[in-house]
C-alpha positions in Angstrom: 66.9 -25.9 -29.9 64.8 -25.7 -26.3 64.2 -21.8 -27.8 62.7 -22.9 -31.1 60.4 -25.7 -29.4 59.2 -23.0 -26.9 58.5 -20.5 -29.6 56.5 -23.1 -31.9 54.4 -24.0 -28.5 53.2 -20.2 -28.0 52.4 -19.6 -31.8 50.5 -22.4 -31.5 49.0 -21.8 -28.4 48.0 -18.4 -29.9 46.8 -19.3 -32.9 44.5 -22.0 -31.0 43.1 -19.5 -28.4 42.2 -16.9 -31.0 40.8 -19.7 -32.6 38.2 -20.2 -29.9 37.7 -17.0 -28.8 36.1 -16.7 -32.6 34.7 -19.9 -32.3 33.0 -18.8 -28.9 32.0 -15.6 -30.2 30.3 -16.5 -33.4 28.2 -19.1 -31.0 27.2 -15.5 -28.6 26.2 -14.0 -31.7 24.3 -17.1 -33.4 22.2 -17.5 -29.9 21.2 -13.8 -29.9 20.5 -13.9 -34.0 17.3 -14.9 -33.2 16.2 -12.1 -31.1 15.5 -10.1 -34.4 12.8 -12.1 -35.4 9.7 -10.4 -36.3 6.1 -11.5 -33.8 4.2 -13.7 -35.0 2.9 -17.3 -34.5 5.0 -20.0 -33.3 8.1 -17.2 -33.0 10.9 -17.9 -30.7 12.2 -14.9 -28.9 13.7 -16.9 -25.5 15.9 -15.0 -24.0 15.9 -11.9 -25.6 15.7 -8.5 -24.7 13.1 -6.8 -26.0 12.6 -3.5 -23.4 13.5 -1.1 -26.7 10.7 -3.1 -28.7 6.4 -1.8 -29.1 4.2 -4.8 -29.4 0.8 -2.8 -29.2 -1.4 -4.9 -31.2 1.4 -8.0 -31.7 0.8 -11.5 -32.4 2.7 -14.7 -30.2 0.1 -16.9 -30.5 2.5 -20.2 -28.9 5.4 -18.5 -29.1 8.7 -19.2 -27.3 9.2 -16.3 -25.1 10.8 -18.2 -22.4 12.9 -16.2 -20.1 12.3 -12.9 -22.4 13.0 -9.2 -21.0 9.8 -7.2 -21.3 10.1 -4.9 -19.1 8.2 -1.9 -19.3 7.3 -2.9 -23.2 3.8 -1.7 -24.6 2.2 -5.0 -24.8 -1.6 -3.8 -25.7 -4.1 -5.7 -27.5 -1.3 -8.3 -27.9 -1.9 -12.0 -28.5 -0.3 -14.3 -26.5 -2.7 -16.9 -26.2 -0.8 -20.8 -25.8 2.6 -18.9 -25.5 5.1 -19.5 -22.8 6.2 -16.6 -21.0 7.4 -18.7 -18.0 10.6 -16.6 -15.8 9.8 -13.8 -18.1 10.3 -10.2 -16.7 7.5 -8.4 -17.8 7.0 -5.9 -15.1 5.8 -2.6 -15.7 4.5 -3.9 -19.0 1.4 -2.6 -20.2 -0.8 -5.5 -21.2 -4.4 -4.2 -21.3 -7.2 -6.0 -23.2 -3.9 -8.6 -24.1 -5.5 -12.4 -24.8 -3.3 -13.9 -22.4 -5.1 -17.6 -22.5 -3.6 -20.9 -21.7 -0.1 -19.4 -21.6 2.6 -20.3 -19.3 3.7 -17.6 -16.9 5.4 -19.4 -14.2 7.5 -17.9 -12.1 7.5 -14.7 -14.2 7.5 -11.4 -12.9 4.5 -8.7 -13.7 5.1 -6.6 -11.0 3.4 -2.9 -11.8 1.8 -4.5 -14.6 -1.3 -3.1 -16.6 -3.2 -6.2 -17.1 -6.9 -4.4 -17.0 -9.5 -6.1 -18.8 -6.3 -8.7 -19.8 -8.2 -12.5 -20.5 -5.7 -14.7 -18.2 -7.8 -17.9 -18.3 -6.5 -21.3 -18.1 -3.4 -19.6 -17.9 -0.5 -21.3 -15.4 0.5 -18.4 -12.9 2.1 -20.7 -10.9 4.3 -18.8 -8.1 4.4 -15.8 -10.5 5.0 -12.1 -9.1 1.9 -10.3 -9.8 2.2 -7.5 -7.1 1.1 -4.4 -7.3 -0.5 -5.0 -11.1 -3.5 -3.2 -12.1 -5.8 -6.4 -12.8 -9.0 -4.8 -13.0 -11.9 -7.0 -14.3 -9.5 -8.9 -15.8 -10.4 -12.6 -16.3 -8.7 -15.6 -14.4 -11.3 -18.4 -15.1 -9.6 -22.2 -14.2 -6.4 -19.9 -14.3 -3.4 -21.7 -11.6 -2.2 -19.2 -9.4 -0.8 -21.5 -7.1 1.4 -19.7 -4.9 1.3 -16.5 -7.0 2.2 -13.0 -5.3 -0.8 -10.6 -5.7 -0.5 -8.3 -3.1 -1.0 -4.7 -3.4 -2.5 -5.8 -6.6 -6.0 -4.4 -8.0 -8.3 -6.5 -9.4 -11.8 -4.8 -8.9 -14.4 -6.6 -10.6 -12.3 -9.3 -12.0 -13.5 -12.7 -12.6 -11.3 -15.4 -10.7 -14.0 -18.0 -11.0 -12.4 -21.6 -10.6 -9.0 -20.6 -10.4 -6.3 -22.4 -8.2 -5.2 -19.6 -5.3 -4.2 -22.0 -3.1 -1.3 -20.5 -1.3 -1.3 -17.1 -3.1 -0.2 -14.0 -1.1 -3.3 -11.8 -1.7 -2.5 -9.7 1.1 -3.5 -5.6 0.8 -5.0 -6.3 -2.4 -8.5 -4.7 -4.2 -10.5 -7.1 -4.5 -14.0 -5.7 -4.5 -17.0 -7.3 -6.0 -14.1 -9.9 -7.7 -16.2 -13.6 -8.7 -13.9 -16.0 -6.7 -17.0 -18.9 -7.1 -15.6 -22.5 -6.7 -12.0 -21.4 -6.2 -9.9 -23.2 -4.2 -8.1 -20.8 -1.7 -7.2 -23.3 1.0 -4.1 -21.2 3.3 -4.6 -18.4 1.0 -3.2 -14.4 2.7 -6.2 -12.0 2.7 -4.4 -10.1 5.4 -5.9 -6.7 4.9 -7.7 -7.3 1.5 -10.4 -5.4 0.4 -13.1 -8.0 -0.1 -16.2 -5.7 -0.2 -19.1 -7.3 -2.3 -16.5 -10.0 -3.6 -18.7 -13.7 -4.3 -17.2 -16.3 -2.3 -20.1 -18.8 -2.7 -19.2 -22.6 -1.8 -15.7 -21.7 -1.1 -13.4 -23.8 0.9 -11.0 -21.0 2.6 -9.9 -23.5 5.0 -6.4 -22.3 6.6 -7.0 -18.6 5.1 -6.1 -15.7 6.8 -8.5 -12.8 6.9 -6.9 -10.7 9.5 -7.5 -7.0 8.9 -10.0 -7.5 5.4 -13.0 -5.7 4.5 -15.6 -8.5 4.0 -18.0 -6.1 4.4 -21.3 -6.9 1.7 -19.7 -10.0 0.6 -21.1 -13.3 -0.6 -20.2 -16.1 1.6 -23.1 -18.9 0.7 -21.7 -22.3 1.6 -18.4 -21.2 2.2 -16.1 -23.4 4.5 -13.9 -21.8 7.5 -14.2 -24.3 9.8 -11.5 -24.0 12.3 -10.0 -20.6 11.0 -9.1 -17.7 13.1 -10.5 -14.3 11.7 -9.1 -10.9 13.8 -9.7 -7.6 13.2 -11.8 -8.3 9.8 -15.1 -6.0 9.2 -17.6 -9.0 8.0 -20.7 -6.1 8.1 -23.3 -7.2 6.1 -21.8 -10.3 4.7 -23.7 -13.6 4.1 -23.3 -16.7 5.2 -25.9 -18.7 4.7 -25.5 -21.9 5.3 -21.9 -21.9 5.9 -19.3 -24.2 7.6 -17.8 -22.6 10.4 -17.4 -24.9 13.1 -14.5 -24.0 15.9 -13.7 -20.9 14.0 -12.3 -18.0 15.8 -13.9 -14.6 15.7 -11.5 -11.7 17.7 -12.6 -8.3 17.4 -14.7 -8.6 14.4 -17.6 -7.3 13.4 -20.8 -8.8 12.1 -23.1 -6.8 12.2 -26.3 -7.0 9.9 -24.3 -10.0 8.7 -27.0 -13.1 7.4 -26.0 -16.4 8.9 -29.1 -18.0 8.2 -28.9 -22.1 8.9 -25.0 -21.9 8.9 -23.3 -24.4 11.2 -21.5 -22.1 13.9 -21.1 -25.2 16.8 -18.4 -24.8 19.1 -17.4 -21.2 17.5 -15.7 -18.6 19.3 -17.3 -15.3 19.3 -16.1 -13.6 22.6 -16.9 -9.8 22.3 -18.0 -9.4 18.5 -20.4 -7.1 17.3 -23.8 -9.0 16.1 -26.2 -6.4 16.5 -29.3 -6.8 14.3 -27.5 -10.3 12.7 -30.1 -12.5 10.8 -29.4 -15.9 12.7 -32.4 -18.0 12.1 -32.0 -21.5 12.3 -28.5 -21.8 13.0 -26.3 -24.0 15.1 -24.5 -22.6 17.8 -24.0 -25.5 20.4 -21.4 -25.1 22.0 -20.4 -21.6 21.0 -18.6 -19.0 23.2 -20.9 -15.7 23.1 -19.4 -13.8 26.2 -20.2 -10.3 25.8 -21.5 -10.7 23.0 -23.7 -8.2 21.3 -26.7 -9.5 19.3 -29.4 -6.9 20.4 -31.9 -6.8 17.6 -30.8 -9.9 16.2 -32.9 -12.7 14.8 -32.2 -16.0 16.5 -35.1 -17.8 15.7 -34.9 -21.0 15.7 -31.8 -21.5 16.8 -29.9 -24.4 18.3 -28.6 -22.8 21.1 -27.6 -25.5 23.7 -24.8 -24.9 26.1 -23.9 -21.7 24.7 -22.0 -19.5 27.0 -24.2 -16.7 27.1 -22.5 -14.6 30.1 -22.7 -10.9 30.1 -24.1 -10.9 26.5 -26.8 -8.0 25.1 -29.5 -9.6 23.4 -32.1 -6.7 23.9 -34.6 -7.0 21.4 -33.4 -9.8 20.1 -36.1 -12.4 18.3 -35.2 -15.8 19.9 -38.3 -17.5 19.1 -38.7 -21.3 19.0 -35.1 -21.8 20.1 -33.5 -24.3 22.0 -31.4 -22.9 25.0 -31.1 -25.8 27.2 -27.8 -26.2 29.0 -26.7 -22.0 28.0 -25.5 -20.1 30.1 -27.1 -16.8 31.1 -26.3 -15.1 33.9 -26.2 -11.4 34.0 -27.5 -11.4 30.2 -29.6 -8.7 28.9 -32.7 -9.9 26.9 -34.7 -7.1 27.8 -37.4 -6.7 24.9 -36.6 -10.0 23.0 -38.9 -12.0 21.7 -38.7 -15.8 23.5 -42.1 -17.0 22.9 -41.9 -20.7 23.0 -38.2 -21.5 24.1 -36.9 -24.1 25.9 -34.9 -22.9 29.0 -35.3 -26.0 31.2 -32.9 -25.9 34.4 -31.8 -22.4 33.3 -29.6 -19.8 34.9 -30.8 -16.9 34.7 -30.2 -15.2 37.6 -29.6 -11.2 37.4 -30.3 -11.6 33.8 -32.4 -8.3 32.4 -35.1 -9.9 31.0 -37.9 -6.5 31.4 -40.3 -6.7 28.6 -39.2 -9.5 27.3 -41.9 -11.8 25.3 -41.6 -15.0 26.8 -45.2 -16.6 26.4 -45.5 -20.3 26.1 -41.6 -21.0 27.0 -40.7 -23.6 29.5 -38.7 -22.5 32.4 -39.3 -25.3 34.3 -36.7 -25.2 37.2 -35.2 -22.5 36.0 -33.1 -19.9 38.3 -34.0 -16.1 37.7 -33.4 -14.9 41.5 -32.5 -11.3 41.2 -33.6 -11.1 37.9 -34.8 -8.1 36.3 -38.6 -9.4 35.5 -40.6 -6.0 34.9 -43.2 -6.0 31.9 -42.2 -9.3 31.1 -44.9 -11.3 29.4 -44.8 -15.5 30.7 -48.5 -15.9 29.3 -49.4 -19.6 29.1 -45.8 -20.4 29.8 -44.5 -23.6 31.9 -42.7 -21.4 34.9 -42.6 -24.8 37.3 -40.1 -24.6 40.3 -38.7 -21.7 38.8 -36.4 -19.6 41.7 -38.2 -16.0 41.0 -36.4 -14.8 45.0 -35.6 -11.4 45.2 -36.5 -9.9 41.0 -38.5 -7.6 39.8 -41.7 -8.7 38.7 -43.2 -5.9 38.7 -46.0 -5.1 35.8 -45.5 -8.9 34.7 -48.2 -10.8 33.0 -48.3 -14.4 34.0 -51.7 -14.8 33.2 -52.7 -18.8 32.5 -48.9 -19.5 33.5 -48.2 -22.8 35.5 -46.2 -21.5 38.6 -46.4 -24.6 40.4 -43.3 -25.0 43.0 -41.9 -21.9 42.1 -40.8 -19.3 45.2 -41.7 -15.8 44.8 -39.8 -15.3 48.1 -38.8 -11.5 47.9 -40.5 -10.6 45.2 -41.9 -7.2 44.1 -45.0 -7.9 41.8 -46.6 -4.7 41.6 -49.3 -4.2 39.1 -48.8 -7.6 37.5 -51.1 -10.4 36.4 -51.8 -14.0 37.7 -55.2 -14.3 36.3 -55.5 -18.3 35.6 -52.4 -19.4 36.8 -51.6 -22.3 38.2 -49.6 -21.3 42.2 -50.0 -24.8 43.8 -47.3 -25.4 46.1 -45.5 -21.9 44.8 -44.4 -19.9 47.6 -45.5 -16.4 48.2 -45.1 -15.7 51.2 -44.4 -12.4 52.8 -45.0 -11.4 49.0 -47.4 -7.7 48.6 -49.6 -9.0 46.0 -52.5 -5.9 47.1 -52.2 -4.6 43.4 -51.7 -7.6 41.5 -54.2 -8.8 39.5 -55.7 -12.5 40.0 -58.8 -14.6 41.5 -58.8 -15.9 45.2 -59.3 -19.6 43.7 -55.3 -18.8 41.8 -53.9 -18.7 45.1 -55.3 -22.1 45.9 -52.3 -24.7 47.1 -50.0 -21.7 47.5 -48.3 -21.2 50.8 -49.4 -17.6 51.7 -48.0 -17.1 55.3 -47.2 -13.5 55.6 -48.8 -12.3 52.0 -50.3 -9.6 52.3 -53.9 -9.4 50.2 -56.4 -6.5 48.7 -58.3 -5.4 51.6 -61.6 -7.3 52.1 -64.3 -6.0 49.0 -61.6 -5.3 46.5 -62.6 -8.5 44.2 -66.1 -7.2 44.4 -65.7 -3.3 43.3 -62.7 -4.9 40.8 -65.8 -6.6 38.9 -68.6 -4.2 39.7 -65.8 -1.7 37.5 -65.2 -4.2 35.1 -68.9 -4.5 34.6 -69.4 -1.2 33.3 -66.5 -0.4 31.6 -67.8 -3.3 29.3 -71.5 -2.1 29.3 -70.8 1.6 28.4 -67.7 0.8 27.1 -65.2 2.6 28.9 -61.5 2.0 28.6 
């Protein structure tokens, strides 16, 4: 009897798990049936493998391709416009010239893909794997690439204008002459990114990190970077005009030819970088670290350059003109040949600076330190030079003519061959000074404590003007 029940229990039991295994199976088969569907609008291929398919030309206008397997799959010309392809694996796929607008590709894979030309805009790329696809001039305009992985990718002259990169890893990518104008790409990777010619204008790249990128050429009008570090990045002939940078970091960078006209560059750090022959005019740099720097042949006209650390920069030839240095340091700074005419370096030090040649006509130096000072050639016409500390430089060849060097000490001095025609000495202090080839009236040295000078010998005034006579009466030169 136990025998009989047992033997009813395993037919049954048999009978019922054959039963679901069919059951189970017709359901496999029923979920896959789908996957033969032909493209076309509104189709829904979810899931499906499709690597063995060729969609050149196809048409998936809002289809349902969630999840789909295209790996590798000729996807050319294909329409795919409202479709969503989100956790897709498409890499390798060849997608050139595809109309890829307002479709979902979130968190799908594209890796390797050929996507040149492709029209990706409005699309949603969030967190997608884009790395190492051929993206050339492709179009990302408002696309969301939140996130995205791009690196390694090439996307040479594509248009990424108003597109969402916030967080995307860009990092070794081509991105030359790309159009990323009013994109947000706030803590986006540019680690060694090829940004040569790209358009940045009015960016906000806040939290971005440039290390190692070519931003050589590149358009950075109105672009934000306030407080970001930038190392090792070539920023040659870039513009920034007008640009936020406030507290940013500059480590072994180089702008050089760069235009920073009116940008705001207060409190910036720019300790050793290349700025030779930089277009600087009318910018802000209060505050700013420029040790070592080199800006020789650089235009800083204009400038605001209060309290600037200066020390041990090369300015030579620099154009400086109408600036405001008060408060910079300047010690042992070389502005040999630039042009100062009209700057205000009240309570300056400039001591041991090289200033030979320099254009400095109609600044104020008032109390100004340049003991030591290289001073040769330099050019202090109708300049305010009042209690000015000239002890021990070179003045040699100088032209103060019409300069006010009232209170100032000339202790040490060498001023061979310069001029003091007009100026104003009272109470300066030239004493022990050799002033037998200088050029100046008796009446200049009025007020001026002479003790020890020593003077042309007696007739020299007279012959001086007797020469100057006839050089103007025959004309001689």
């Amino acid at each position: 009897m136990l025998s009989n029940q047992i033997s009813v229990f395993l037919v049954l039991f048999l009978v019922g798990t054959m039963t679901l295994t069919y059951h189970i199976s017709s359901q496999d088969a029923n979920a896959f049936s789908h996957c033969d569907e032909q493209p076309g609008p509104f189709v829904n291929l979810s899931g499906c493998d499709l690597t063995d398919k060729n969609f050149i030309n196809a048409d998936f206008t809002n289809a349902d391709l969630k999840g789909v397997n295209l790996k590798d799959v000729n996807l050319a010309n294909a329409n795919f416009k409202g479709a969503d392809l989100s956790n897709a694996d498409m890499s390798g796929a060849i997608l050139s010239n595809a109309n890829l607008k307002r479709t979902n590709l979130s968190n799908t894979i594209l890796t390797n893909a050929q996507l040149s030309n492709a029209d990706l805009s409005d699309a949603n790329l969030t967190k997608a794997d884009l790395s190492g696809a051929i993206l050339s001039v492709a179009k990302f305009s408002n696309a969301i690439l939140i996130g995205a992985d791009l690196s390694f990718a090439d996307l040479t002259g594509a248009s990424l204008k108003g597109t969402d990169l916030s967080g995307a890893d860009l990092s070794n990518s081509v991105l030359v002459a790309v159009d990323f104008t009013n994109s947000k790409l706030e803590n986006t990777d540019f680690r060694e990114a090829n940004l040569a010619g790209a358009i940045l204008t009015g960016v906000n790249l806040r939290g971005a990190d440039l290390t190692g990128a070519d931003v050589s050429g590149a358009e950075l009008t109105g672009v934000n970077l306030e407080n970001t570090t930038i190392r090792n990045a070539n920023l040659k002939g870039a513009i920034f005009k007008l640009a936020k940078m406030s507290g940013a970091t500059f480590e072994d960078v180089s702008l050089a030819n760069a235009n920073l006209s009116g940008a705001d560059l207060s409190g910036a750090d720019f300790t050793g970088v290349n700025m030779q022959n930089a277009i600087l005019k009318n910018v802000d740099l209060s505050d700013a670290k420029l040790e070592g720097v080199k800006l020789s042949g650089s235009d800083l006209s204009g400038a605001n350059l209060q309290r600037v650390n200066f020390l041990n920069a090369n300015l030579r030839g620099a154009d400086l003109t109408g600036a405001d240095l008060s408060g910079a340091i300047l010690k042992n700074i070389d502005l040999s040949r630039a042009n100062l005419q009209g700057v205000q370096l009240l309570g300056i030090n400039i001591s041991g600076a090289d200033l030979s040649n320099a254009d400095m006509s109609n600044a104020d130096l008032t109390n100004a330190n340049l003991s030591g000072a290289n001073l040769s050639g330099i050019i202090l016409k109708d300049a305010i030079v009042k209690n000015v500390n000239f002890s021990n430089a070179d003045l040699s060849n100088a032209d103060m003519s019409n300069a006010d060097l009232s209170g100032s000490s000339f202790v040490g001095v060498s001023m061979e061959n310069s001029i003091l025609r007009g100026a104003n000495l009272e109470g300066a202090d030239l004493s022990n000074v050799d002033l037998t080839t200088v050029d100046f009236e008796t009446d200049d040295l009025k007020g001026a404590n002479t003790d020890g000078t020593k003077l042309p010998e007696r007739g020299f005034f007279f012959f001086r003007e007797l020469i100057a006579f006839f050089q103007s009466l025959f004309g001689w030169s």
